[in-house]
C-alpha positions as CSV (number, residue, x, y, z in Angstrom):
1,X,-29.7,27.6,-14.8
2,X,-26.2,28.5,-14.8
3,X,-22.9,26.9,-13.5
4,X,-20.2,28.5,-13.1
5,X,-16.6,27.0,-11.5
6,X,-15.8,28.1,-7.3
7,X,-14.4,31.5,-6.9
8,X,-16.2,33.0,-10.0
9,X,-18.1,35.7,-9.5
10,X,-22.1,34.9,-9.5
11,X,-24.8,36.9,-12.1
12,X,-27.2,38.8,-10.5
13,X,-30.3,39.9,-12.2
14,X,-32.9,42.7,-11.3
15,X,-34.5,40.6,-9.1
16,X,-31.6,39.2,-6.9
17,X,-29.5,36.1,-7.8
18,X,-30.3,33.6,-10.4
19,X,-30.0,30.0,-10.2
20,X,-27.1,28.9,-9.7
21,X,-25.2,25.3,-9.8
22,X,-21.7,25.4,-8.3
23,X,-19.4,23.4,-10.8
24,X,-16.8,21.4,-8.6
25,X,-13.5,20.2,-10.5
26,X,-13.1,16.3,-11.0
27,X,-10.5,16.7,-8.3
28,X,-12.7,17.6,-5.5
29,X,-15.8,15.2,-6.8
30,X,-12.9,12.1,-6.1
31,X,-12.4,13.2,-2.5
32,X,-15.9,13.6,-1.9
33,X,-16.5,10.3,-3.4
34,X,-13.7,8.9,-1.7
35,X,-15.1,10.2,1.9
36,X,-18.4,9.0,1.4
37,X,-16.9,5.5,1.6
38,X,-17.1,4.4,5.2
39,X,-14.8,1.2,4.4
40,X,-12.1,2.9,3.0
41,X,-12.5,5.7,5.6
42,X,-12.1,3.3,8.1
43,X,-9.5,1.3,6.7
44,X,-7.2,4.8,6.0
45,X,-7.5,5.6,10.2
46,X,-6.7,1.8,10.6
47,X,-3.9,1.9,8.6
48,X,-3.0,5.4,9.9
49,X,-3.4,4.5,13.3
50,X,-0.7,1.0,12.9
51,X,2.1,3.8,11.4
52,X,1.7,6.1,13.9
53,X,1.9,3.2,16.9
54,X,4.6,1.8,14.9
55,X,6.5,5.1,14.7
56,X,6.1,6.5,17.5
57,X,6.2,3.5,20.0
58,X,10.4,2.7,19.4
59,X,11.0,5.6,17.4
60,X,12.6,5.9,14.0
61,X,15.5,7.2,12.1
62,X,17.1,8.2,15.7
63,X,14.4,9.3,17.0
64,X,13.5,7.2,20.6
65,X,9.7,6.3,21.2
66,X,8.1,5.9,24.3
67,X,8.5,2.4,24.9
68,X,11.3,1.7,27.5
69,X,12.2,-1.6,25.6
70,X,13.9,-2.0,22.5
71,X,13.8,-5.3,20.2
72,X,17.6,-5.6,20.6
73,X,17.2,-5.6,24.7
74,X,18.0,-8.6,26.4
75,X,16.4,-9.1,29.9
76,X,14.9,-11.8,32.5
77,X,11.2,-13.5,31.6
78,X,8.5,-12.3,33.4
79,X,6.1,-14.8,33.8
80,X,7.7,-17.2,31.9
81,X,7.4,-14.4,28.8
82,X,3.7,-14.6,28.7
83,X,1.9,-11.4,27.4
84,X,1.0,-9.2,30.5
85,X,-1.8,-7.0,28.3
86,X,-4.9,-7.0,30.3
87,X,-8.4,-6.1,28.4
88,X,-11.1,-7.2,30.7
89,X,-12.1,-4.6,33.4
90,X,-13.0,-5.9,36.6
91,X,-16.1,-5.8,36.8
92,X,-16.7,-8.2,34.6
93,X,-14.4,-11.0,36.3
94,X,-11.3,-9.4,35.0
95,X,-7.5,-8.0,36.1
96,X,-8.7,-4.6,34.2
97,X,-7.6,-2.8,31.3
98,X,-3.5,-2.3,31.4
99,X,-0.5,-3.1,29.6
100,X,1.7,-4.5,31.4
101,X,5.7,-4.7,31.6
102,X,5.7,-6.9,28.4
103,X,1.5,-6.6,27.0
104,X,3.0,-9.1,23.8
105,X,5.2,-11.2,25.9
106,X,8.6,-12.0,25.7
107,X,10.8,-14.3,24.0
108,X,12.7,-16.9,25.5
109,X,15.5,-14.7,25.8
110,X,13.6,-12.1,27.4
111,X,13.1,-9.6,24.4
112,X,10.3,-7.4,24.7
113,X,8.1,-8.9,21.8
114,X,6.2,-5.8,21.7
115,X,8.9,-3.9,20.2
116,X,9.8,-6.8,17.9
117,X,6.4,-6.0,16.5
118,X,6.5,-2.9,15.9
119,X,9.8,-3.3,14.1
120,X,8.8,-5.8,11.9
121,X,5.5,-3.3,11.2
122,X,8.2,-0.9,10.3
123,X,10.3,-2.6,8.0
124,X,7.4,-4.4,6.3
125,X,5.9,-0.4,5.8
126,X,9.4,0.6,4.7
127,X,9.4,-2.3,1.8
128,X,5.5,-1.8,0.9
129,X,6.0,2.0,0.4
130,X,9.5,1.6,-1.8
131,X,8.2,-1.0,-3.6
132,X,5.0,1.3,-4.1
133,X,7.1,4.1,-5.2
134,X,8.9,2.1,-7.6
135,X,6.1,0.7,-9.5
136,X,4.5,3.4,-9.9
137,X,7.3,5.4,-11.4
138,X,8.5,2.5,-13.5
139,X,5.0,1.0,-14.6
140,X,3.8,4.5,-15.8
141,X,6.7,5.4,-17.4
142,X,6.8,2.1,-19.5
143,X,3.3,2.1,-20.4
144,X,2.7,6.2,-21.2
145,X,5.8,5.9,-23.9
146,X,5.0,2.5,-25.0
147,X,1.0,3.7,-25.3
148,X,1.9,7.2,-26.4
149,X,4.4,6.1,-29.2
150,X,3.2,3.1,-30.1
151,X,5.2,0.9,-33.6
152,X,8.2,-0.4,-32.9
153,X,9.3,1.6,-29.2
154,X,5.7,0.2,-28.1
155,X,6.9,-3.5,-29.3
156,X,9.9,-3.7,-28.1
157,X,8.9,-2.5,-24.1
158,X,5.3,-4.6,-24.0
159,X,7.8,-8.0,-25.3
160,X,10.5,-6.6,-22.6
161,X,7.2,-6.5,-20.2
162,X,6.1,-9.7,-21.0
163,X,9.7,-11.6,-20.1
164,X,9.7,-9.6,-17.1
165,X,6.4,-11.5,-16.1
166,X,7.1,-14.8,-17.2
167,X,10.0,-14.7,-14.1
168,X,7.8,-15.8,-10.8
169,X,9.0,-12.9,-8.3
170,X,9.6,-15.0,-5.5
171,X,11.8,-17.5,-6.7
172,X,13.5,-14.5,-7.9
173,X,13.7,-13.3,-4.6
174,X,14.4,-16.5,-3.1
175,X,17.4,-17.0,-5.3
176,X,19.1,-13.2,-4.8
177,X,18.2,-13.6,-0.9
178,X,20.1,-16.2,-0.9
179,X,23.2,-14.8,-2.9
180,X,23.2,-12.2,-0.8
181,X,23.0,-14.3,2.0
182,X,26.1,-16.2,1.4
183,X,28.5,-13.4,0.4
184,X,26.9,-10.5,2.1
185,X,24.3,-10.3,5.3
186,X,21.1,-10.5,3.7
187,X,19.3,-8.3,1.6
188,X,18.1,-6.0,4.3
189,X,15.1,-3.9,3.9
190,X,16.4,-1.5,1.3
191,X,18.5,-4.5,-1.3
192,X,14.8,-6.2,-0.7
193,X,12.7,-3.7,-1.9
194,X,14.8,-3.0,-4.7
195,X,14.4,-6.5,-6.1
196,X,10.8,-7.0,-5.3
197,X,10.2,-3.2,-6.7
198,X,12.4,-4.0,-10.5
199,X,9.7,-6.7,-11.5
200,X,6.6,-5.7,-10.1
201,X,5.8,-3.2,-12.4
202,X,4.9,-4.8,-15.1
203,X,1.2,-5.3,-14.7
204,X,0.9,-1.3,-14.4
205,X,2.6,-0.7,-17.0
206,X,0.2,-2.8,-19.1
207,X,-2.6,-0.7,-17.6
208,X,-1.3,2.4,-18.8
209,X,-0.6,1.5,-21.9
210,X,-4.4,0.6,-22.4
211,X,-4.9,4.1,-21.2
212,X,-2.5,6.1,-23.1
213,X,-3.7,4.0,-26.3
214,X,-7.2,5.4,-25.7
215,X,-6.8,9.3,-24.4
216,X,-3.9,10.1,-27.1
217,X,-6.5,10.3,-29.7
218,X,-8.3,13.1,-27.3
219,X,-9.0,16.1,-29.5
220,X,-6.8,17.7,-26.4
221,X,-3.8,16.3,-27.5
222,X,-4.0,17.2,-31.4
223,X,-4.4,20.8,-29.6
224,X,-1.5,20.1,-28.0
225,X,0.7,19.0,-30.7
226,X,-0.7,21.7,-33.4
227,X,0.7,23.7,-30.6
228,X,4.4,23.0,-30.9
229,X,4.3,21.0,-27.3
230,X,6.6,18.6,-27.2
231,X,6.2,15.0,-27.0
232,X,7.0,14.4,-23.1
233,X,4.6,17.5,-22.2
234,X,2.0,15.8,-23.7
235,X,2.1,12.7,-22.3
236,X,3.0,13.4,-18.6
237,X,1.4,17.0,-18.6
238,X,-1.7,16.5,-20.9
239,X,-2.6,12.5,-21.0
240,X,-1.4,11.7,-17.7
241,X,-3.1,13.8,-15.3
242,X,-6.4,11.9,-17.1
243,X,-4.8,8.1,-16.1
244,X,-3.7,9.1,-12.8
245,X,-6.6,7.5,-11.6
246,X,-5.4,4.1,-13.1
247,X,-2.1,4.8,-11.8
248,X,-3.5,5.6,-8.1
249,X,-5.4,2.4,-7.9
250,X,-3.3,-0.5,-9.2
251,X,-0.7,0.9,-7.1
252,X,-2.1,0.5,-4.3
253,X,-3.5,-2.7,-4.6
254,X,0.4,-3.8,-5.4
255,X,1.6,-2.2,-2.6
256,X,-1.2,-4.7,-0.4
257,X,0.7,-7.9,-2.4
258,X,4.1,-6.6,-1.9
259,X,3.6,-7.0,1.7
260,X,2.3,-10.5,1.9
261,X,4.8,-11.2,-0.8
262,X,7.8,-9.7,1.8
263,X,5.9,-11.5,4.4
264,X,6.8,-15.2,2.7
265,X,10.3,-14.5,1.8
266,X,10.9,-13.6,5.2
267,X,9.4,-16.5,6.3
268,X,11.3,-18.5,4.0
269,X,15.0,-17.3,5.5
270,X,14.9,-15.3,1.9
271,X,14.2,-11.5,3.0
272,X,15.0,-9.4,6.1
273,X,17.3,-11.6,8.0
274,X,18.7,-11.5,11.9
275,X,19.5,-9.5,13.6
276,X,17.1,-7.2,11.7
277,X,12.9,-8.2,12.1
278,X,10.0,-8.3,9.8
279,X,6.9,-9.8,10.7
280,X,8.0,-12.3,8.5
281,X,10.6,-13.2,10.0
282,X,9.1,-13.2,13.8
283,X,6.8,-16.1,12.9
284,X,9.5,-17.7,10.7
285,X,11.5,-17.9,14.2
286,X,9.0,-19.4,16.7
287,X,7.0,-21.3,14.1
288,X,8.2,-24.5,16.6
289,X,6.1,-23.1,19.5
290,X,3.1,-23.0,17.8
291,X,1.2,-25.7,20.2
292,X,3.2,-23.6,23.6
293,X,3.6,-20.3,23.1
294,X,0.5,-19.4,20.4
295,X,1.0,-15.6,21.5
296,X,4.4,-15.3,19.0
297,X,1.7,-16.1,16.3
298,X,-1.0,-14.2,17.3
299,X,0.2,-10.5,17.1
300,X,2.4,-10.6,13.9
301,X,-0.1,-12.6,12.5
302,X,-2.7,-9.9,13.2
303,X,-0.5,-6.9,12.3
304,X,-0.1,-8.7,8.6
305,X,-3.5,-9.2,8.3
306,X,-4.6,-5.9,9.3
307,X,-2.2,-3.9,7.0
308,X,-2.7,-6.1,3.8
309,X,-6.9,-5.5,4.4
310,X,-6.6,-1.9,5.0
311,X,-4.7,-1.3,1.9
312,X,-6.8,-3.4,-0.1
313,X,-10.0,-1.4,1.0
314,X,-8.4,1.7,0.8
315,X,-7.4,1.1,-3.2
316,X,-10.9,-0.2,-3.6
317,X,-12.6,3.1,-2.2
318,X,-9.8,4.9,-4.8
319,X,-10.8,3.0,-7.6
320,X,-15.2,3.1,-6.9
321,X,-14.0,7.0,-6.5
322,X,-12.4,7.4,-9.8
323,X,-14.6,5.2,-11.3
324,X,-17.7,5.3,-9.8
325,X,-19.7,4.0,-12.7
326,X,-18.3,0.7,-12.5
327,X,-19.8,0.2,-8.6
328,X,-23.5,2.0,-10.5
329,X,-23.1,-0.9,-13.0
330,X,-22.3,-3.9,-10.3
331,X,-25.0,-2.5,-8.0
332,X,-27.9,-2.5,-11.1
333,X,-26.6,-5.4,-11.9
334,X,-27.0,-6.9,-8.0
335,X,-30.6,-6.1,-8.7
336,X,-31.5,-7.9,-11.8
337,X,-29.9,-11.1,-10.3
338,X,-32.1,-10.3,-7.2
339,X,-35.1,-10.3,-8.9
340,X,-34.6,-13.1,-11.0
């Protein structure tokens, strides 16, 4: 039998064309790995489908949506700022399936508290993704030279990592929110990222390292060096590309924390302040009308649980399709227990 790589041409012998087995590059095994996963397929058009709403519902950077209310709009209760979204059809009992003037309700100032949602979906996406962005740039660059060089550069990042971890991140947020709070307005989404983003890094960085220690020895790299490549080729052109899967993973399962760690400070009167919103924030602000008004709960509630799951089943399809020996292992595993 022979394999040969996509786009090669295929032998051919007297008798027509041989055996042949179609070799597919690591790449495109992940993806079909990854789309094989009906949980994390599901969870990406979830997630997909709450950015897009978000987006294009009250529009972003300048752009309007198609909502006619925006959360800065002032205007009369409608009846008494109850939501006016309508599921049931009516033929089974119910006012049918429309949304409504105000399908979340309204505040008791009359703001549409559907486009309150949707901006605090938005600036809770806008901190997850910096933060995301942040950590993985920092994280990998800390652990590839700390694994790559190792001695005394290697001791002197992993002690720097370890007093970075030793600070708990949300009294560290609590504390600069409220700095910022007293001589400036608030962090914002941008100043709150930026904090949340400098010290979550460091567990990444410690996962890299463990990978850099392991692939520079690859007979790859000697290759690389007896070749005159210099040191930062190797590591973010040779050793990297093999830990990106490390890189991918932890990432993303940061980014699901980040939110629900956003999500507290807001709470807390520590993040995104007024007249700004983050889901946070909302429930922070009508946490007394818990028993009356249950609806200013419900939907940022919902929207926080739905986009920390997603992301947390999405990084767990990544990770089962860059390593897919370790769900091979858990499943045997499943089955001795089973019969036991």
């Amino acid at each position: 039998m022979t394999i040969i790589n996509e786009g090669e041409p295929r032998p051919v012998d007297e008798e027509g064309i041989t055996s042949i087995t179609v070799g597919k590059s690591q790449g495109r095994l992940i993806l079909e790995r990854f789309l094989r996963n009906w949980v994390a397929m599901a969870s990406l058009g979830i997630f997909l489908a709450v950015i897009i709403l978000s987006v294009t519902s009250i529009g972003a950077f300048g752009i309007p949506g198609w909502w006619k209310y925006r959360y800065t709009d002032l205007a009369t209760p409608l009846n008494g700022g109850a939501p006016t979204l309508s599921l049931i059809p009516t033929w089974l009992g119910g006012e049918g399936i429309h949304l409504g003037e105000h399908p979340f309700g309204q505040t008791l100032i009359g703001i549409d508290y559907f486009s309150m949602t949707m901006r605090g979906v938005q600036n809770s996406l806008i901190v997850m993704f910096i933060i995301g962005a942040l950590v993985a740039v920092i994280g990998t660059v800390v652990g590839a030279v700390a694994g790559y060089y190792r001695g005394w550069v290697e001791s002197v990042l992993m002690r720097f990592t370890d007093l970075v971890i030793v600070i708990p991140v949300i009294v560290l947020g609590a504390v600069v929110g409220k700095i910022a709070s007293e001589h400036f307005k608030g962090l914002g989404v941008l100043g709150l990222s930026l904090v949340l983003g400098l010290f979550l890094w460091t567990g990444l960085a410690r996962l890299v390292r463990g990978e850099f220690l392991t692939l520079r020895e690859r007979e790859y790299v000697d290759a690389a060096r007896v070749s005159g490549a210099r040191d930062a080729r190797i590591m973010f052109r040779h050793i990297l590309p093999n830990a990106v899967g490390v890189v991918i993973v932890a990432t993303t399962l940061i980014m699901a924390a980040a939110i629900l760690l956003e999500t507290g400070l807001s709470y807390l009167g520590f993040g995104i302040r007024s007249p700004d919103v983050s889901l946070g924030l909302i429930i922070s602000q009508n946490q007394t009308a818990f028993g009356t008004r249950p609806y200013l709960f419900l939907w940022p509630g919902v929207f926080i649980v739905i986009i920390a799951l997603t992301v947390n089943f999405i990084g767990d399809g990544l990770r089962d399709a860059f390593d897919p020996r370790q769900r091979k292992f858990v499943a045997s595993r499943m089955k001795e227990w089973d019969s036991k």
